[in-house]
N, CA and C atoms as a LAMMPS dump frame, in Angstrom:
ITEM: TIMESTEP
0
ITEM: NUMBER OF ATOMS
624
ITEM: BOX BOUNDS ff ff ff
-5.0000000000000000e+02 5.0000000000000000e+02
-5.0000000000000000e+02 5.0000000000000000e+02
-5.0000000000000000e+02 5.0000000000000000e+02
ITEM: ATOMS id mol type element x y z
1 1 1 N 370.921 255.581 151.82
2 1 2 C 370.985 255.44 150.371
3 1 3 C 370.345 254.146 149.886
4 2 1 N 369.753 253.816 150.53
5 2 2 C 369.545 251.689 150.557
6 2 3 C 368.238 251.977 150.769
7 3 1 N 367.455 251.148 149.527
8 3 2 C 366.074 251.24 149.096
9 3 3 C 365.74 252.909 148.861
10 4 1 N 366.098 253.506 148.082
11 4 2 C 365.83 254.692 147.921
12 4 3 C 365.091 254.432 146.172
13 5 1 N 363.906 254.529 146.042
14 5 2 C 363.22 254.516 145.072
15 5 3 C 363.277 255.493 143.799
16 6 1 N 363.571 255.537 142.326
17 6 2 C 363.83 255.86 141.206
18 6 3 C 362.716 257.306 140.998
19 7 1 N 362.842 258.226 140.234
20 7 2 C 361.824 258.748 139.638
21 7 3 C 360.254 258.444 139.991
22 8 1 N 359.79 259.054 140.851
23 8 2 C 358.044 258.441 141.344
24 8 3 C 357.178 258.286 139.699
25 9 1 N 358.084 259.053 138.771
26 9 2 C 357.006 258.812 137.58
27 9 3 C 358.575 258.275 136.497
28 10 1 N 357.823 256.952 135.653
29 10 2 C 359.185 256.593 134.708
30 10 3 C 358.662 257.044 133.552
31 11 1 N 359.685 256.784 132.417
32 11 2 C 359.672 257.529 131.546
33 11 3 C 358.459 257.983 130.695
34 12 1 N 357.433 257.134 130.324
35 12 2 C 355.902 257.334 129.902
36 12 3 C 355.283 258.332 130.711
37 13 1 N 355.461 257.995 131.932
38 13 2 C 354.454 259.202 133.239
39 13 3 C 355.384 260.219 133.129
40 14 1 N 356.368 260.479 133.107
41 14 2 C 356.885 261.643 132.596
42 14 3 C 356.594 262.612 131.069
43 15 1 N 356.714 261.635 130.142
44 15 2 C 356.271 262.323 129.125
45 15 3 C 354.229 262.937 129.494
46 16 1 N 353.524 261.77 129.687
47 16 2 C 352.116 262.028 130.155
48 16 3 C 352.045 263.411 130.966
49 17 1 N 353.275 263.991 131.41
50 17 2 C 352.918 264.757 132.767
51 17 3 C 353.383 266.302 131.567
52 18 1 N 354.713 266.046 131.248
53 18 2 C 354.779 267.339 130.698
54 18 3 C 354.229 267.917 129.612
55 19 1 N 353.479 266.845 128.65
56 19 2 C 352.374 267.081 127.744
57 19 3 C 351.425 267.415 128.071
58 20 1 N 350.994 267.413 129.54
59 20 2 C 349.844 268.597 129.958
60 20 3 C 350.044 269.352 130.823
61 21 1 N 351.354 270.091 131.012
62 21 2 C 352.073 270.825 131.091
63 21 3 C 351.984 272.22 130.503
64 22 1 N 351.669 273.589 131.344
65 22 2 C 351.593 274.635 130.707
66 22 3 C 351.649 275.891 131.234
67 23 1 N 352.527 277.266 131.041
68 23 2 C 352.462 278.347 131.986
69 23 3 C 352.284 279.293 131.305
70 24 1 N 351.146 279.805 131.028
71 24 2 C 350.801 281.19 130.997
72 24 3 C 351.273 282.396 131.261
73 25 1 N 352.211 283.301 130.699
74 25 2 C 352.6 283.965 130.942
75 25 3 C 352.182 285.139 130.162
76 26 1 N 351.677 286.336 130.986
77 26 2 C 351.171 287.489 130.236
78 26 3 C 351.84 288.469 129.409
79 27 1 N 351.459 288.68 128.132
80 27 2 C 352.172 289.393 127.322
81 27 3 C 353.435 289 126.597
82 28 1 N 353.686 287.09 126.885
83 28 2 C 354.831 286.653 126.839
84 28 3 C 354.297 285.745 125.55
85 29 1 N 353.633 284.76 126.307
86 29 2 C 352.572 283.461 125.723
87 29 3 C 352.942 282.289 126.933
88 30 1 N 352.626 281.32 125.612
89 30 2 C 352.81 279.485 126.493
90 30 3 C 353.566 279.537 126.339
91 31 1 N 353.999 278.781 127.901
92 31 2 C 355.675 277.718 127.957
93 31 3 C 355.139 276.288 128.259
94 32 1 N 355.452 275.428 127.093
95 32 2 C 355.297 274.175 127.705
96 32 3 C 356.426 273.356 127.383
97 33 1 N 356.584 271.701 128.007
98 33 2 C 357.748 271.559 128.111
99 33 3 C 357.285 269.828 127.271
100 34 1 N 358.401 269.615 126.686
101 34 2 C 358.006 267.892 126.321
102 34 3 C 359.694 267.068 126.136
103 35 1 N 359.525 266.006 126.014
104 35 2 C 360.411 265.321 126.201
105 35 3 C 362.057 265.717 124.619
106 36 1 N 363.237 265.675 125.586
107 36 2 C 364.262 265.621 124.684
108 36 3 C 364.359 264.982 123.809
109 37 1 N 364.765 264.731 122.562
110 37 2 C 364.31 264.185 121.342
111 37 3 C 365.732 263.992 120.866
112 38 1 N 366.639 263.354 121.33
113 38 2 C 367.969 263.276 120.994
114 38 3 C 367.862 263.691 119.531
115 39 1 N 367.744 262.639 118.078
116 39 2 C 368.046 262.907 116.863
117 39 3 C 367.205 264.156 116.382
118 40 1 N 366.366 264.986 116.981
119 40 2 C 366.019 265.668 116.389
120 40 3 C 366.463 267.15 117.134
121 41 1 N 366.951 267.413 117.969
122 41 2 C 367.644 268.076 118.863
123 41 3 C 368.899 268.185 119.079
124 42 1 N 369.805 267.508 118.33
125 42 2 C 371.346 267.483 118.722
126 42 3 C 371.948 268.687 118.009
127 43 1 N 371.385 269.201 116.558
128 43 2 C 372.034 269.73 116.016
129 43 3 C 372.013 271.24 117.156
130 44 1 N 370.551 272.152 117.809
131 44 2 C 370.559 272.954 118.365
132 44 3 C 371.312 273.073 119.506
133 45 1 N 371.481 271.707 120.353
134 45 2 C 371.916 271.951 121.437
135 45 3 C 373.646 272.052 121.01
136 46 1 N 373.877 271.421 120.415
137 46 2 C 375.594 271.064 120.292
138 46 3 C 375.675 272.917 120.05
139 47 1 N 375.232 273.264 119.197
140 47 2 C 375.353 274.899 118.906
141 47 3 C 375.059 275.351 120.384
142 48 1 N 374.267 275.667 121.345
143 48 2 C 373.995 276.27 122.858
144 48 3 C 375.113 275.812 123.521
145 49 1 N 376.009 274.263 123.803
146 49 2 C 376.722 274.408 124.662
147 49 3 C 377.53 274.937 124.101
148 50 1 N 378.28 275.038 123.18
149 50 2 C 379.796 275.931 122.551
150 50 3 C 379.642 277.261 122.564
151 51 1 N 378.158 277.796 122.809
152 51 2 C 378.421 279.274 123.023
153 51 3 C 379.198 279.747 124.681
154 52 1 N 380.023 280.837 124.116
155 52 2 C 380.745 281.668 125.124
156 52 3 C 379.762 281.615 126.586
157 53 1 N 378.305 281.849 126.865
158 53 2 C 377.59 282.018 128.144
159 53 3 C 377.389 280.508 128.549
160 54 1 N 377.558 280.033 127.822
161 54 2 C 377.832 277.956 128.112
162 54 3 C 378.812 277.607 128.528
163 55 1 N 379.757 278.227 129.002
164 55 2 C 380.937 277.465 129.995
165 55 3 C 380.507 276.803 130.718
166 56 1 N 379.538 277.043 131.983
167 56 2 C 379.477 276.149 133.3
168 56 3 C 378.595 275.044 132.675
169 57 1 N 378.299 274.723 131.513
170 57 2 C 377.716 273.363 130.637
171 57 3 C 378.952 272.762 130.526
172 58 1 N 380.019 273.002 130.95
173 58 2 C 380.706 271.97 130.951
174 58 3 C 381.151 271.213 129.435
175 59 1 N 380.704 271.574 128.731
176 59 2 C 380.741 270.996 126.606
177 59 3 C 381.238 272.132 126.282
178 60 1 N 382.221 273.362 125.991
179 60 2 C 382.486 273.996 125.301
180 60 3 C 383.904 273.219 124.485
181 61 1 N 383.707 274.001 122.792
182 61 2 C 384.766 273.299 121.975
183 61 3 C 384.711 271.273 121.806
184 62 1 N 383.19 271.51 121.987
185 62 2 C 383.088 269.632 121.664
186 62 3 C 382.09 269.389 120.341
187 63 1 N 382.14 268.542 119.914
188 63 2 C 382.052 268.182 118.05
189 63 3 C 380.036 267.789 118.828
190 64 1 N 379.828 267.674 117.327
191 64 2 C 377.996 267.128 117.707
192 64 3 C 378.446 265.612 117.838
193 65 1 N 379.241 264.896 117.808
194 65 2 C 379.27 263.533 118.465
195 65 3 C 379.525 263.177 120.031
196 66 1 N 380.21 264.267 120.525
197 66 2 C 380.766 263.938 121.374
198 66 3 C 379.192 265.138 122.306
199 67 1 N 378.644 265.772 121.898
200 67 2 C 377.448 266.27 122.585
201 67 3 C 376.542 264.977 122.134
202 68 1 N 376.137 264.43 121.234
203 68 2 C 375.486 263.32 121.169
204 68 3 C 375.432 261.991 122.142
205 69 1 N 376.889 261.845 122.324
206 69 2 C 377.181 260.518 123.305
207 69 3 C 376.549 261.01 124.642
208 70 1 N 377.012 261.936 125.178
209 70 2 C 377.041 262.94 126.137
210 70 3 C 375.567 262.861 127.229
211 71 1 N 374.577 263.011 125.681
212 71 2 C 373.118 263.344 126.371
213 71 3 C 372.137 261.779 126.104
214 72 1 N 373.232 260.705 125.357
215 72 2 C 372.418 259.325 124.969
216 72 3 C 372.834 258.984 126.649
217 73 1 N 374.121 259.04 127.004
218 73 2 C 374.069 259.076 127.94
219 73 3 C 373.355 259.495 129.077
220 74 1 N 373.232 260.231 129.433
221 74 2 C 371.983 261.232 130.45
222 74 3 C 371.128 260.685 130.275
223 75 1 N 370.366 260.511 128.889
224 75 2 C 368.634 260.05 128.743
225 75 3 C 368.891 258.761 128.931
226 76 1 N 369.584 258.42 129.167
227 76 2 C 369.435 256.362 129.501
228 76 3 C 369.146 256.173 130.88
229 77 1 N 369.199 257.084 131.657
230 77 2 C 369.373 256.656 133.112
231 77 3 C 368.179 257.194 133.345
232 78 1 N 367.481 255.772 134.546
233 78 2 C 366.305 255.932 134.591
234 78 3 C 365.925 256.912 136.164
235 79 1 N 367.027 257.549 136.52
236 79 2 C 367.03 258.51 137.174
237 79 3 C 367.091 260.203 136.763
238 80 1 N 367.209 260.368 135.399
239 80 2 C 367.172 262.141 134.338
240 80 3 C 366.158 261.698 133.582
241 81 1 N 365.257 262.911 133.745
242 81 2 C 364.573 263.223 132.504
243 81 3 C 364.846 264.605 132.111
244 82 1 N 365.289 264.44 131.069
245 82 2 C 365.809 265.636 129.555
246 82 3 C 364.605 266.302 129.033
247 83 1 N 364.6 267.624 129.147
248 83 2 C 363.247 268.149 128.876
249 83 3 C 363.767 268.961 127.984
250 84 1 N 362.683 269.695 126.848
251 84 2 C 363.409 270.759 126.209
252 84 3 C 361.815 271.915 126.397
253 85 1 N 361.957 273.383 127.039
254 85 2 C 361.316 274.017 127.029
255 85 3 C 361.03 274.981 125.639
256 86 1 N 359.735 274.947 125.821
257 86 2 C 359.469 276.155 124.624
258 86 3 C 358.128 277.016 125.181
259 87 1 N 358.493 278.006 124.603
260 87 2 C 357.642 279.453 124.357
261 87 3 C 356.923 279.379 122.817
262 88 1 N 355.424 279.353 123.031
263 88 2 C 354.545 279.495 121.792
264 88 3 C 355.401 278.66 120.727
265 89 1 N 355.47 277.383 121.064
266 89 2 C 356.059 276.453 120.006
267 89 3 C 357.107 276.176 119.84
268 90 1 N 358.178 277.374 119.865
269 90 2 C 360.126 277.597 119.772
270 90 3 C 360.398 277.413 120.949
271 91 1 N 361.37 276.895 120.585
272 91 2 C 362.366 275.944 121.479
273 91 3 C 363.515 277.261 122.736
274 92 1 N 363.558 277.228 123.659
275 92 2 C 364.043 278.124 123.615
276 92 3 C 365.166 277.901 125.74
277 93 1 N 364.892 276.461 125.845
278 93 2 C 365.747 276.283 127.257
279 93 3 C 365.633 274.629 127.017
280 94 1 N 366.367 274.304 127.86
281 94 2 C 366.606 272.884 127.819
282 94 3 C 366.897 272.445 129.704
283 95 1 N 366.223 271.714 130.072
284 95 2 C 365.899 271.252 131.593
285 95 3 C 366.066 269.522 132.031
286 96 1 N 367.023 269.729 132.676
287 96 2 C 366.917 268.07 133.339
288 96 3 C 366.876 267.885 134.442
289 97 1 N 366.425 267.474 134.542
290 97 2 C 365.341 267.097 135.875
291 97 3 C 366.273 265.504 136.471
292 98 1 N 366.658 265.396 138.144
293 98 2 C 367.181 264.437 138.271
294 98 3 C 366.811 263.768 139.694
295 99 1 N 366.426 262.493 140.28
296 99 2 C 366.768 262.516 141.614
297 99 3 C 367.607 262.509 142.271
298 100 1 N 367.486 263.466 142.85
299 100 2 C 368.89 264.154 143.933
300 100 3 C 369.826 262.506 144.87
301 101 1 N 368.515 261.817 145.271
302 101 2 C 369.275 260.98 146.164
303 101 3 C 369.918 259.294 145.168
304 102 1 N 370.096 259.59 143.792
305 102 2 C 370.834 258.723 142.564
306 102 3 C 371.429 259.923 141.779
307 103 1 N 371.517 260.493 142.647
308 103 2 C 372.96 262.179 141.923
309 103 3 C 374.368 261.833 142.369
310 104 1 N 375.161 262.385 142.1
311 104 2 C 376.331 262.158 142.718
312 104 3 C 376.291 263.337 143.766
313 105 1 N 375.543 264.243 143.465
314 105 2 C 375.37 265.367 144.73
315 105 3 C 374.659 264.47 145.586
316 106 1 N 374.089 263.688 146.216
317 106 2 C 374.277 262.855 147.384
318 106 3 C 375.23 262.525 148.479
319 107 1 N 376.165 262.367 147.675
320 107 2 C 377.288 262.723 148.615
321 107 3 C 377.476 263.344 149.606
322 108 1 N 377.117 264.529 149.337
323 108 2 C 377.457 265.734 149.959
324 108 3 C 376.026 266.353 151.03
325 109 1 N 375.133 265.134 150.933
326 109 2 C 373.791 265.448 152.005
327 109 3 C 373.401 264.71 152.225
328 110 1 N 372.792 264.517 153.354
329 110 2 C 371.758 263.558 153.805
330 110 3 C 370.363 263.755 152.847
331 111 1 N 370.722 263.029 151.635
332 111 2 C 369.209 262.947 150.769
333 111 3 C 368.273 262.138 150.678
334 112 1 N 367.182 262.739 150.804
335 112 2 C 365.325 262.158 151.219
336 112 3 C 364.987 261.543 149.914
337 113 1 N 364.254 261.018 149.856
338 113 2 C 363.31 260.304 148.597
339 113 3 C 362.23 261.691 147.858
340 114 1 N 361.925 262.458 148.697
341 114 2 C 361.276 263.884 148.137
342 114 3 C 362.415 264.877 147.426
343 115 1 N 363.758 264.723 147.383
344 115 2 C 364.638 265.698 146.773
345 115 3 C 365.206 265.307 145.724
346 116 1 N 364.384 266.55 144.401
347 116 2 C 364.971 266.766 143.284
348 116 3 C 365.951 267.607 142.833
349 117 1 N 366.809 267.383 142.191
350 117 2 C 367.07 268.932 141.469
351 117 3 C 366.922 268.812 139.643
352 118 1 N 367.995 270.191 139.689
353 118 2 C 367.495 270.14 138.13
354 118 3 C 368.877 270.946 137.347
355 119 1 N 368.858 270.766 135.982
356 119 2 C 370.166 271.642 135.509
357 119 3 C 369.487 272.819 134.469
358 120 1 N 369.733 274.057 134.331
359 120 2 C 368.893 274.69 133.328
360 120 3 C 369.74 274.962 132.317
361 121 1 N 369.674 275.428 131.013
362 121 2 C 370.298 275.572 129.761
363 121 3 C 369.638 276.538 128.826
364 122 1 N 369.309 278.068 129.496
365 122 2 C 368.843 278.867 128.113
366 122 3 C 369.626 279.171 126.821
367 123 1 N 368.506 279.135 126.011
368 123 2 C 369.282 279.575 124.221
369 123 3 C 369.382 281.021 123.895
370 124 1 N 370.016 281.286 123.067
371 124 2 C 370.189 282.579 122.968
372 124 3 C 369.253 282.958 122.514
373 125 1 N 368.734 284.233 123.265
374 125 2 C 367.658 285.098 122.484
375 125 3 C 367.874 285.53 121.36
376 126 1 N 366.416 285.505 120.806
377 126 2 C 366.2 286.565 119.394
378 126 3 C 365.972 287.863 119.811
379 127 1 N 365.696 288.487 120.942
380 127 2 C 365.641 290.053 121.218
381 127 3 C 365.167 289.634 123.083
382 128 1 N 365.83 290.391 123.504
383 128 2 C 365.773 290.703 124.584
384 128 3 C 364.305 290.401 125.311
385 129 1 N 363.876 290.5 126.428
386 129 2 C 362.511 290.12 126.704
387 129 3 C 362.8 290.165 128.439
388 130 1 N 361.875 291.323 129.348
389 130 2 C 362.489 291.4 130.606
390 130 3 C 361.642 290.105 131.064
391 131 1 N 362.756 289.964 132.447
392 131 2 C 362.064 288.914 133.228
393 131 3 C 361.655 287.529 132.458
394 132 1 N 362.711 286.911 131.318
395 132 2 C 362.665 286.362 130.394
396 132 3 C 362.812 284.672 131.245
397 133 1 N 364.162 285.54 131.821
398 133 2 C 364.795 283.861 132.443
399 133 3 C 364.017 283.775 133.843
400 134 1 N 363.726 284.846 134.632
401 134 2 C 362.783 284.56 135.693
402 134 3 C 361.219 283.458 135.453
403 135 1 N 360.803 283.663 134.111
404 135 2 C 359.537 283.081 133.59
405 135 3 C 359.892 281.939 133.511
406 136 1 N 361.242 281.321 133.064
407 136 2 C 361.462 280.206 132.941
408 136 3 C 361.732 279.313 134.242
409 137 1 N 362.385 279.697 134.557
410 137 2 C 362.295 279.201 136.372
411 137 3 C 361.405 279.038 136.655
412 138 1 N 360.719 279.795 136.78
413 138 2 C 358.998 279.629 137.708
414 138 3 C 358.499 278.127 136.771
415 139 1 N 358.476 278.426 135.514
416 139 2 C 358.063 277.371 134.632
417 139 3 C 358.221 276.019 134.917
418 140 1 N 360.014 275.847 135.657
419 140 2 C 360.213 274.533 135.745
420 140 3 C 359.98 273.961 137.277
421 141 1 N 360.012 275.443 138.043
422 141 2 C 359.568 275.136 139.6
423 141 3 C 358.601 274.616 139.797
424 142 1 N 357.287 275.652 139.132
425 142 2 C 356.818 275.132 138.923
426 142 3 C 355.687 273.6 138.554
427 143 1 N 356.239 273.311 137.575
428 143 2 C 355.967 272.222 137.266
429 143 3 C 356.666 270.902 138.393
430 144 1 N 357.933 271.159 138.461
431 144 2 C 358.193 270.14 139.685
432 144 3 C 357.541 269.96 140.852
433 145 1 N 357.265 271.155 141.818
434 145 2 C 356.47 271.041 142.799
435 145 3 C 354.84 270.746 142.859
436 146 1 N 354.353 271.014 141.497
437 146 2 C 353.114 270.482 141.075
438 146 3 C 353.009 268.894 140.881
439 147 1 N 354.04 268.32 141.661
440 147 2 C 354.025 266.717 141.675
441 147 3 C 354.309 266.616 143.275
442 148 1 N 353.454 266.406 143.755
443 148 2 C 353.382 265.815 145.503
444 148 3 C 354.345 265.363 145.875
445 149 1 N 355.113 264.612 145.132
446 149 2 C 356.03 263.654 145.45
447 149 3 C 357.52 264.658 145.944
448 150 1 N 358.208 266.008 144.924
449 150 2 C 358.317 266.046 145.293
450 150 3 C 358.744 267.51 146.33
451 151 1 N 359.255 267.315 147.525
452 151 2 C 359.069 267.823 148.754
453 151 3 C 360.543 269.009 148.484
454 152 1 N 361.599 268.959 148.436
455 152 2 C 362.431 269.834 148.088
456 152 3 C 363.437 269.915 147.393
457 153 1 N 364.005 271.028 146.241
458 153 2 C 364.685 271.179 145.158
459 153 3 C 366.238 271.354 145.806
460 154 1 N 367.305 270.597 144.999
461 154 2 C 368.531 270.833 145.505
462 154 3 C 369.281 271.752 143.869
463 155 1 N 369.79 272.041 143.871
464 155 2 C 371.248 273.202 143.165
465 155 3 C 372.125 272.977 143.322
466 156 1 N 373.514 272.885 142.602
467 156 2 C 374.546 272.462 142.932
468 156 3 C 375.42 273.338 141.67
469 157 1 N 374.979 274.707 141.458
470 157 2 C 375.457 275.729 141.108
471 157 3 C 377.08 276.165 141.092
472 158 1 N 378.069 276.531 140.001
473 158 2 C 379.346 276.623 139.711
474 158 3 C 379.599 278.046 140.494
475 159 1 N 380.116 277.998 141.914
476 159 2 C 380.728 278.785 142.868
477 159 3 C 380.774 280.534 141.551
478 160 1 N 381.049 280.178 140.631
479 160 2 C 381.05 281.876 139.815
480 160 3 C 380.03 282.292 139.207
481 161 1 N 379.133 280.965 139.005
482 161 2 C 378.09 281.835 138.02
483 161 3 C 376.942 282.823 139.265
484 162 1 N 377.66 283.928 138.91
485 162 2 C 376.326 284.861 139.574
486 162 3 C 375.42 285.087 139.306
487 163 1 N 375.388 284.83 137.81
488 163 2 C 373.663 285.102 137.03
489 163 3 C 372.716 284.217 137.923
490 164 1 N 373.293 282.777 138.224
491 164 2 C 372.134 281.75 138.765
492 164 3 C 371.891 281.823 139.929
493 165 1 N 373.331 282.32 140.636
494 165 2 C 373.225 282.225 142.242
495 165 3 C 371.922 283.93 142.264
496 166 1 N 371.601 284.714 141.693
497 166 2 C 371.174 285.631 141.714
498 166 3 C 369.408 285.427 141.508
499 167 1 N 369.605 284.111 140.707
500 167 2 C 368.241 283.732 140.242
501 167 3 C 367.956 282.787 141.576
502 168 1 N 368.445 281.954 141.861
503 168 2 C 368.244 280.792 142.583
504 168 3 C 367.509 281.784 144.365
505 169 1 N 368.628 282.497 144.515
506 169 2 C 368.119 283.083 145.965
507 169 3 C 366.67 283.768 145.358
508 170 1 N 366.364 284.731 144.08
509 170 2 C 365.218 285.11 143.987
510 170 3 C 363.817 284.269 144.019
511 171 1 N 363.986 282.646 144.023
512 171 2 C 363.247 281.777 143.934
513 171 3 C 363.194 280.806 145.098
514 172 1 N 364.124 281.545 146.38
515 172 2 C 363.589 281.166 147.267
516 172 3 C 364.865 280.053 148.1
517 173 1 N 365.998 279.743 147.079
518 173 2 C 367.075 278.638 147.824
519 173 3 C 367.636 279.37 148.773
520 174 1 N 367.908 278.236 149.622
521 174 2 C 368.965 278.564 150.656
522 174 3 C 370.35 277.811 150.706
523 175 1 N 371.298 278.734 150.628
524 175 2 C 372.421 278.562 149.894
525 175 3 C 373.196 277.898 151.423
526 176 1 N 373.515 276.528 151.604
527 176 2 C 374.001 275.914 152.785
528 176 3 C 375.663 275.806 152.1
529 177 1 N 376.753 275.029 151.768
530 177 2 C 377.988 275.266 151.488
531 177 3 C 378.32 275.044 150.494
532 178 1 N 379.649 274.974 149.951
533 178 2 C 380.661 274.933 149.121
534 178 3 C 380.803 273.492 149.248
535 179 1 N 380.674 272.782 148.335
536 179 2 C 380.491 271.355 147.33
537 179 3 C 381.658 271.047 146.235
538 180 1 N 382.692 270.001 146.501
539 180 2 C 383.276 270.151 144.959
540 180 3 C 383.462 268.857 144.487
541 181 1 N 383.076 268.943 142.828
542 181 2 C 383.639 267.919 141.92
543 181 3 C 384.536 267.987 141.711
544 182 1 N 384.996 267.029 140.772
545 182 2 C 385.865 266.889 139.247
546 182 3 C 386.013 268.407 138.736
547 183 1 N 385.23 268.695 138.087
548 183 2 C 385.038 269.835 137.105
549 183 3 C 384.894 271.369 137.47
550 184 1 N 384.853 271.072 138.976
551 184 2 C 383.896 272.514 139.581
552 184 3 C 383.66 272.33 140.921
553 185 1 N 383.819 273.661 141.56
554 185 2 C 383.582 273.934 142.948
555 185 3 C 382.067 274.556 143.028
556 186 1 N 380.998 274.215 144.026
557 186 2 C 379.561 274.352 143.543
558 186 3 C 378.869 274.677 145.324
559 187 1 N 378.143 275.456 144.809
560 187 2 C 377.297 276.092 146.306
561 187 3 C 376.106 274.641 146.112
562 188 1 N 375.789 273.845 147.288
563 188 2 C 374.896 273.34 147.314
564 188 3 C 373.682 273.982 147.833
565 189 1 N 372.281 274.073 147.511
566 189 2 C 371.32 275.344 147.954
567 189 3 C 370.205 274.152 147.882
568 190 1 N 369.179 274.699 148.914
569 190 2 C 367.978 274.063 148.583
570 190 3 C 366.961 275.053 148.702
571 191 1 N 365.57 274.176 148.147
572 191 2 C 364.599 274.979 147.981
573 191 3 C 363.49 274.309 148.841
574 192 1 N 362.348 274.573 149.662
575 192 2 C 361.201 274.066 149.957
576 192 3 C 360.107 274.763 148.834
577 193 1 N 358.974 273.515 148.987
578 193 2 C 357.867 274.31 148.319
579 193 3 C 357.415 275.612 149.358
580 194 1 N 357.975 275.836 150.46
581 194 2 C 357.351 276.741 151.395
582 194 3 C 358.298 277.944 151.048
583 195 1 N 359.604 277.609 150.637
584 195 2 C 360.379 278.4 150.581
585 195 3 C 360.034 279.225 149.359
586 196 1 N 359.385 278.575 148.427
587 196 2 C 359.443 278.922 146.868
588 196 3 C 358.186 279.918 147.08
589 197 1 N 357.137 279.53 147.84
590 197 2 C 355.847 279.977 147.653
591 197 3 C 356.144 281.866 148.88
592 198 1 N 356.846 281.656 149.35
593 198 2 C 357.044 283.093 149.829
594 198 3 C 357.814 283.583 149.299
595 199 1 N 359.035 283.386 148.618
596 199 2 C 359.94 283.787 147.122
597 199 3 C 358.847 284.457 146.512
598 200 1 N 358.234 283.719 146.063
599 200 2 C 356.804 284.304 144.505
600 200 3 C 356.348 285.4 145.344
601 201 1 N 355.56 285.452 146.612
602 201 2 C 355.171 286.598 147.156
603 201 3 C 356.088 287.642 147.001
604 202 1 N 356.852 287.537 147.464
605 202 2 C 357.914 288.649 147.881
606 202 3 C 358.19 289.241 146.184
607 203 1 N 358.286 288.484 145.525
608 203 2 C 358.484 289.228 143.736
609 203 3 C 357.145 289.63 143.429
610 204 1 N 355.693 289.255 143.986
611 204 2 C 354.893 289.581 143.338
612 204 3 C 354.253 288.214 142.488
613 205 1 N 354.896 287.071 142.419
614 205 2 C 353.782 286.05 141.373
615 205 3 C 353.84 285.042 142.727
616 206 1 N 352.499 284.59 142.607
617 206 2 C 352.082 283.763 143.362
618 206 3 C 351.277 282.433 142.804
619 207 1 N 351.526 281.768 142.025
620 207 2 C 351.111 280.844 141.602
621 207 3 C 351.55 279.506 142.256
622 208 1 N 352.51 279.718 143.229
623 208 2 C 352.516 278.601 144.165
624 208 3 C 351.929 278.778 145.409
C-alpha cells in the first residue's frame, strides 16, 4: 500500500481525456462522457438516488443537501473522478471512476497500481431501448481500458443486485468472494482487458 501512486491522470487530464471521449453506437447515437458538475447536477441526481431501483446507491429518502455534501465529498478526493454520461447530448448515467488501491476495497486484495474500479448509476428511461444498459458499460469499459495505465477493473457489487452481477459476468468479471462493509455484503469481481476483449467476442461487439 506504500508509495502507491494517485490517478495516472489528475483532474485537468481527466477532464482532457473524457472530452475526447466518444462511442458510437448504431441506431442508438453518441455516448460521451464529461466531468460532474456538482451545482449544475444536484438537482437530477438527488431525484435518481431516491428512486425505488436506487437502493444499492445507498441515498434513498435523503434531502438535495445531504446528496450535495455527499458527492462535494467524493469530487474532492484526488483519487474519484465523477463523470456524468450522456447519449446525443441528455444526460442519462452517472460513473465514478476510482483507484482501487486508495478504495477502501483494498482491504480485501492484494491491489496493483493498474487496478481501477468504478460505480454505475443509470437514470430512468424515457422509453425502453434494448441493450440500453449493455451500451453503457461497454461505454465506460471502454473508455477505461483505452488508458494503458490501466491493467484491471475491480466491482464490489451488493451480494443482491442481480441486474449487475448479470451485467458484470456478461462483460467478462470474474466473480472471486464475498466482501463486507458497513452498509453491504458485496461480491468482489475482477475484470482483465483480456478478459473484457473475449466477453465482447462472445456477445458479438468487439471493439476491444
Amino acid at each position: 500500500m506504500n508509495n502507491i501512486k494517485s490517478l495516472p491522470l489528475d483532474k485537468a487530464e481527466w477532464k482532457t481525456s473524457l472530452e475526447s471521449y466518444q462511442n458510437e453506437v448504431p441506431h442508438l447515437g453518441k455516448f460521451t462522457l464529461r466531468p460532474f458538475d456538482l451545482a449544475q447536477d444536484i438537482a437530477w441526481l438527488h431525484e435518481w438516488v431516491n428512486l425505488p431501483y436506487a437502493v444499492y446507491w445507498q441515498l434513498q429518502q435523503t434531502s438535495v443537501t445531504e446528496v450535495y455534501n455527499t458527492y462535494r465529498e467524493i469530487d474532492s478526493s484526488p483519487h474519484v473522478c465523477v463523470c456524468v454520461g450522456e447519449l446525443n447530448g441528455l444526460t442519462k448515467f452517472l460513473v465514478e471512476f476510482y483507484h482501487a488501491s486508495e478504495d477502501r476495497v483494498a482491504a480485501h486484495f492484494d491491489a496493483k497500481e493498474g487496478d481501477y474500479g468504478f460505480h454505475i448509476l443509470i437514470g430512468p428511461p424515457d422509453q425502453p431501448q434494448p441493450q440500453f444498459t449493455w451500451h453503457v458499460f461497454r461505454t465506460i469499459m471502454d473508455f477505461l481500458f483505452a488508458n494503458p495505465e490501466v491493467d484491471r477493473l475491480v466491482v464490489e457489487p451488493d451480494i443482491n443486485n442481480d441486474k449487475i452481477h448479470k451485467l458484470n459476468k456478461r462483460a467478462g468479471f470474474q466473480y472471486d468472494k464475498k466482501i463486507t462493509f458497513p452498509e453491504k455484503t458485496a461480491y468482489l469481481a475482477f475484470c482483465t482487458r483480456q478478459d473484457y476483449r473475449i466477453a465482447c467476442q462472445h456477445s458479438g461487439t468487439t471493439n476491444q
